[in-house]
C-alpha positions as a Markdown table, in Angstrom:
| # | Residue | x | y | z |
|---|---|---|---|---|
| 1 | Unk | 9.7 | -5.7 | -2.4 |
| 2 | Unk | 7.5 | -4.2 | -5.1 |
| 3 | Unk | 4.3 | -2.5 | -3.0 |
| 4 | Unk | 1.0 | -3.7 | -3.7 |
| 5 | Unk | -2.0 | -2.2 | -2.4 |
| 6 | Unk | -5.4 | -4.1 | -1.7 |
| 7 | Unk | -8.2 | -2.3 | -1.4 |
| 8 | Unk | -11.2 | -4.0 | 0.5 |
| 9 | Unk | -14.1 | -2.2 | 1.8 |
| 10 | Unk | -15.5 | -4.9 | 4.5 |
| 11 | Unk | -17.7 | -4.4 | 7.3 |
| 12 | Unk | -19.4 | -6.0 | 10.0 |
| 13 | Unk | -22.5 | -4.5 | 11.7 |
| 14 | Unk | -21.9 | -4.8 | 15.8 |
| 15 | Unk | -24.5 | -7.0 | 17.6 |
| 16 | Unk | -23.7 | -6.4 | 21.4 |
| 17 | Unk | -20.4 | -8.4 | 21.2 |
| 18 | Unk | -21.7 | -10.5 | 17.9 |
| 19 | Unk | -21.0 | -9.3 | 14.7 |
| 20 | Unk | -22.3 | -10.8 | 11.3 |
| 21 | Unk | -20.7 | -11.7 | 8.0 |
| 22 | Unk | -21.5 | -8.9 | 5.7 |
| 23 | Unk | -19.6 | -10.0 | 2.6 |
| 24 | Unk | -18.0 | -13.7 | 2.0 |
| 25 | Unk | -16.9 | -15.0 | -1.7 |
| 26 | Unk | -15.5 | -12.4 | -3.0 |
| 27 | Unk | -13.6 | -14.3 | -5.6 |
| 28 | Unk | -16.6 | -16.7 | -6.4 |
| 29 | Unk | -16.7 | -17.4 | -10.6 |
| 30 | Unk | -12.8 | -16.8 | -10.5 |
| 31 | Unk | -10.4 | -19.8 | -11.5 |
| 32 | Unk | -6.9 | -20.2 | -11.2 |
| 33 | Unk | -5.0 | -18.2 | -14.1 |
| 34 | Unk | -8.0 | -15.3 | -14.4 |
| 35 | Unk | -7.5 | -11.4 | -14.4 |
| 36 | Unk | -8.6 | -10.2 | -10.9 |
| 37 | Unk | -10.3 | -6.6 | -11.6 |
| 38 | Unk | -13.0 | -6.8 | -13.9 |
| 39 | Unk | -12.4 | -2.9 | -14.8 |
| 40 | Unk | -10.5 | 0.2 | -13.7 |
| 41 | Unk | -11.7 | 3.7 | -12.3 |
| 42 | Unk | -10.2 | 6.0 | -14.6 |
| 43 | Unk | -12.3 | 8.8 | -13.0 |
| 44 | Unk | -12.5 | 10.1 | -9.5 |
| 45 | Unk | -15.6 | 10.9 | -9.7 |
| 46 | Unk | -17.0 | 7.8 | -11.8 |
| 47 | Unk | -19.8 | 5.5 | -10.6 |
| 48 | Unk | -18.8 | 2.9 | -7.7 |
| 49 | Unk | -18.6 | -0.2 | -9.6 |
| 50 | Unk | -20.5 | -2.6 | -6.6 |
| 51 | Unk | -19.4 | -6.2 | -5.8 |
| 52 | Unk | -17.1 | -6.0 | -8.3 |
| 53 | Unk | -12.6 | -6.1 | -8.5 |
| 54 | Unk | -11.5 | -2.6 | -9.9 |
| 55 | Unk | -8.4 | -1.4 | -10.3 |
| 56 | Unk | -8.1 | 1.8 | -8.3 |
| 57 | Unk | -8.2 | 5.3 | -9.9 |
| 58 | Unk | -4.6 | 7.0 | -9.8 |
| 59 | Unk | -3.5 | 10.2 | -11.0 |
| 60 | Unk | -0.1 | 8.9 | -12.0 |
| 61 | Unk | -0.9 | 5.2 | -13.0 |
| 62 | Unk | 2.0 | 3.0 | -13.2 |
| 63 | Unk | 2.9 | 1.8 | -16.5 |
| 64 | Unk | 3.3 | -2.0 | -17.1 |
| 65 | Unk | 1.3 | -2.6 | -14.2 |
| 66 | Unk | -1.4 | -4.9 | -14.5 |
| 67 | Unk | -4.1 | -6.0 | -12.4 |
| 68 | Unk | -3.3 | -8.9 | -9.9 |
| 69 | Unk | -4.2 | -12.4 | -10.9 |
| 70 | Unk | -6.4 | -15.4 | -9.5 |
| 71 | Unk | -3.5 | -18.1 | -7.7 |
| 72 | Unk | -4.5 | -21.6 | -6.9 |
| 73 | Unk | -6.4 | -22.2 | -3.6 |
| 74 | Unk | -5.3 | -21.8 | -0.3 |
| 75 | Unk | -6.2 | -23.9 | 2.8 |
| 76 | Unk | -6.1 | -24.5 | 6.7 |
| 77 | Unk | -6.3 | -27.0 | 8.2 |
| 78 | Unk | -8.8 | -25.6 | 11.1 |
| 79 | Unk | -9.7 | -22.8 | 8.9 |
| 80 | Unk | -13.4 | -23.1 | 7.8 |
| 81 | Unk | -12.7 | -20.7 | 4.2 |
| 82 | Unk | -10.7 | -21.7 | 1.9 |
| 83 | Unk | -10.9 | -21.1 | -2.1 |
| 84 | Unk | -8.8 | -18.8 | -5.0 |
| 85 | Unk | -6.1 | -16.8 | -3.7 |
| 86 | Unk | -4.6 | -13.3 | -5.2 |
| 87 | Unk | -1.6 | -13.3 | -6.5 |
| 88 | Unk | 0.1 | -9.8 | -6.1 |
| 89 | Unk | 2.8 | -8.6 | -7.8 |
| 90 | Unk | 4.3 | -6.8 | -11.1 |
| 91 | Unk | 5.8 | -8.2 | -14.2 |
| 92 | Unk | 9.8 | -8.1 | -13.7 |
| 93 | Unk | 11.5 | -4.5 | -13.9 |
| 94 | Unk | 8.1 | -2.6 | -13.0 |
| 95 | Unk | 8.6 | -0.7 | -9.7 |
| 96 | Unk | 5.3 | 0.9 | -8.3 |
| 97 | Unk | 2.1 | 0.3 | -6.3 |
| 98 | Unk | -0.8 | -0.2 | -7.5 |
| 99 | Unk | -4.3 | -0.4 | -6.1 |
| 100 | Unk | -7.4 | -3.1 | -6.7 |
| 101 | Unk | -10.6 | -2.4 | -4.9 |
| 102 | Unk | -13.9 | -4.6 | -4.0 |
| 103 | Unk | -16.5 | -2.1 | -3.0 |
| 104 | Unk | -19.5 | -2.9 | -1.2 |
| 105 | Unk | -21.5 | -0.2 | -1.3 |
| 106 | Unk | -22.8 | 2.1 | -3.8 |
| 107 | Unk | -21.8 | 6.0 | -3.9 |
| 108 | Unk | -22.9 | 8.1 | -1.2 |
| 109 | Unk | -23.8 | 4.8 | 1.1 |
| 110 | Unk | -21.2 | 4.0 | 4.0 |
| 111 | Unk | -20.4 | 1.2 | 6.7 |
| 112 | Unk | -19.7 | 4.1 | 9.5 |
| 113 | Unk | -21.0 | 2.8 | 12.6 |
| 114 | Unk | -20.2 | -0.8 | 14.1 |
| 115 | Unk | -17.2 | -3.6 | 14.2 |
| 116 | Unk | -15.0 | -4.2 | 11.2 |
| 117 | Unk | -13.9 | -6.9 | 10.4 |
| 118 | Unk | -11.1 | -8.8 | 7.7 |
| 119 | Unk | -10.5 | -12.2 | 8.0 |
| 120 | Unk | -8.4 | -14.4 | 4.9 |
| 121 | Unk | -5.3 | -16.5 | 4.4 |
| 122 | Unk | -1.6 | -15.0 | 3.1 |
| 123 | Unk | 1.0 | -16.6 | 1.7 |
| 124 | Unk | 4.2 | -14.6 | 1.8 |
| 125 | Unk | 7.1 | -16.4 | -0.9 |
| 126 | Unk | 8.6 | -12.5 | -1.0 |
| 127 | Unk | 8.3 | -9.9 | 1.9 |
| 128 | Unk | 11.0 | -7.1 | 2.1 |
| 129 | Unk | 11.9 | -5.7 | 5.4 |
| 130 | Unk | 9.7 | -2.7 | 5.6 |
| 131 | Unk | 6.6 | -2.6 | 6.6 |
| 132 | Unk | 4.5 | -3.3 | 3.6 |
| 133 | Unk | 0.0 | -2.8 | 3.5 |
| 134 | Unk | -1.5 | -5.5 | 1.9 |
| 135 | Unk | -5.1 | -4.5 | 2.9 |
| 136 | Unk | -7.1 | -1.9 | 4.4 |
| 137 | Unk | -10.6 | -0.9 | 4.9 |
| 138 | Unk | -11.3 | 2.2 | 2.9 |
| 139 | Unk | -14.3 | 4.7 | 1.8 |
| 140 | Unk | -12.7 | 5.8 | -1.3 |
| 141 | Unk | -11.4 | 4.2 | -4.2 |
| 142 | Unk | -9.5 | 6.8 | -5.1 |
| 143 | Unk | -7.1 | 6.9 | -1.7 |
| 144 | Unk | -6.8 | 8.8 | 1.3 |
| 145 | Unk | -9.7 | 7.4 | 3.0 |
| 146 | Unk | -8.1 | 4.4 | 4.2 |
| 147 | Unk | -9.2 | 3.8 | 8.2 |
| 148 | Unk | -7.7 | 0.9 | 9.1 |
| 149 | Unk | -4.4 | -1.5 | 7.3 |
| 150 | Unk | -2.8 | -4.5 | 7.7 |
| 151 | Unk | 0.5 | -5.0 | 7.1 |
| 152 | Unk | 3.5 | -7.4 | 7.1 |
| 153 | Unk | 7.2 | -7.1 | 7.2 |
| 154 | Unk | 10.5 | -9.8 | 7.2 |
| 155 | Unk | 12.0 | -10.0 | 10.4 |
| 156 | Unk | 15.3 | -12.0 | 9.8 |
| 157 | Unk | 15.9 | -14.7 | 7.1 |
| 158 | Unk | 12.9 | -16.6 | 8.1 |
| 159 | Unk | 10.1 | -15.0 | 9.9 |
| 160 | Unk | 7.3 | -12.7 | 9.0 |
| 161 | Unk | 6.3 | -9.7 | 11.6 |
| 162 | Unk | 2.5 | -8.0 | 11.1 |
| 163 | Unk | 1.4 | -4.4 | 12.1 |
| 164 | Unk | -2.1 | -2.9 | 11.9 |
| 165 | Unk | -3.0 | 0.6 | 11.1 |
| 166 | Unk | -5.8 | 2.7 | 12.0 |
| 167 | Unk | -6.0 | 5.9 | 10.5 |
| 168 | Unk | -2.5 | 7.6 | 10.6 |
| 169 | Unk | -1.0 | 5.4 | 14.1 |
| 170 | Unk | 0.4 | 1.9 | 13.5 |
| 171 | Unk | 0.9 | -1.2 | 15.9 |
| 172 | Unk | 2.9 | -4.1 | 15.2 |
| 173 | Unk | 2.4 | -7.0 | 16.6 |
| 174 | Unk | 5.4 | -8.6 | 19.5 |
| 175 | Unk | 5.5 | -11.7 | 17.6 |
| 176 | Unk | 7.4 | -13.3 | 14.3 |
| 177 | Unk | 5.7 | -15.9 | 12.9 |
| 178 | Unk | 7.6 | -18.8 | 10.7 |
| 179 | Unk | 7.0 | -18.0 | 6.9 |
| 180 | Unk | 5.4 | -22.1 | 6.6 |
């Protein structure tokens, strides 16, 4: 399984046991067939592009990677969200990772205290049988900041396993879940 890496700085700000949606839409203006990152940090130290898909700045960037595209909508039933999905991946015969961010925040401004919270659909056509992030919560856009990940693995012909990260230990989760 190629590795791709999504970046999303989302927060929550804890009420007593309540917590509030901080950021929703964040592909809102996108159709199916569009390029997802609008730009990409080329500089470590550049300006935090805010509200905005960037691709993430990497010392050694991959080449023939290219930013992730906008995939036909995904829905629920039960699930009040639905809308454009992502659709990750590289064009055949490029091996890599690569790294697209949504910041929230501009520089020097940080979510640090309260709840966190992620919450979207996945569709998984090709999993390997590693675990495999395919979103964390992140200061930085240029890595090594990440404090908490979400990731998915194969378990058998059939079924997909998840784990969750938070900072450097990892949990994965007793169950498999069918891939449909």
């Amino acid at each position: 399984m190629k590795k791709v890496f999504v970046s999303i700085a989302l927060a929550a700000v804890a009420l007593g046991s309540q917590a509030q949606i901080v950021k929703n839409d964040l592909l809102k203006g996108y159709k199916e067939g569009d390029v997802l990152e609008k730009t990409v940090y080329n500089d470590k130290r550049a300006p935090i592009n805010v509200d905005t898909w960037c691709g993430g700045f990497t010392s050694k960037p991959v080449e023939g990677s290219v930013s992730p595209t906008i995939g036909k909508a995904l829905t629920y039933e039960g699930y009040s969200e639905a809308g454009p999905s992502i659709t990750l991946g590289f064009p055949q015969g490029v091996k890599g990772s690569r790294v697209s961010v949504y910041s929230l925040v501009e520089s020097g401004k940080v979510y640090s205290k309260g709840t966190y919270y992620i919450a979207c659909l996945a569709n998984f056509s090709k999993v390997g049988t590693n675990l495999a992030d395919f979103l964390a919560a992140s200061a930085s856009y240029v890595g090594g900041g990440n404090r908490g990940q979400v990731y998915v693995r194969r378990e058998g012909n059939d079924k997909i396993k998840f784990a969750v990260g938070l900072l450097k230990e990892r949990a994965e989760a007793p169950m498999a879940y069918d891939y449909h």
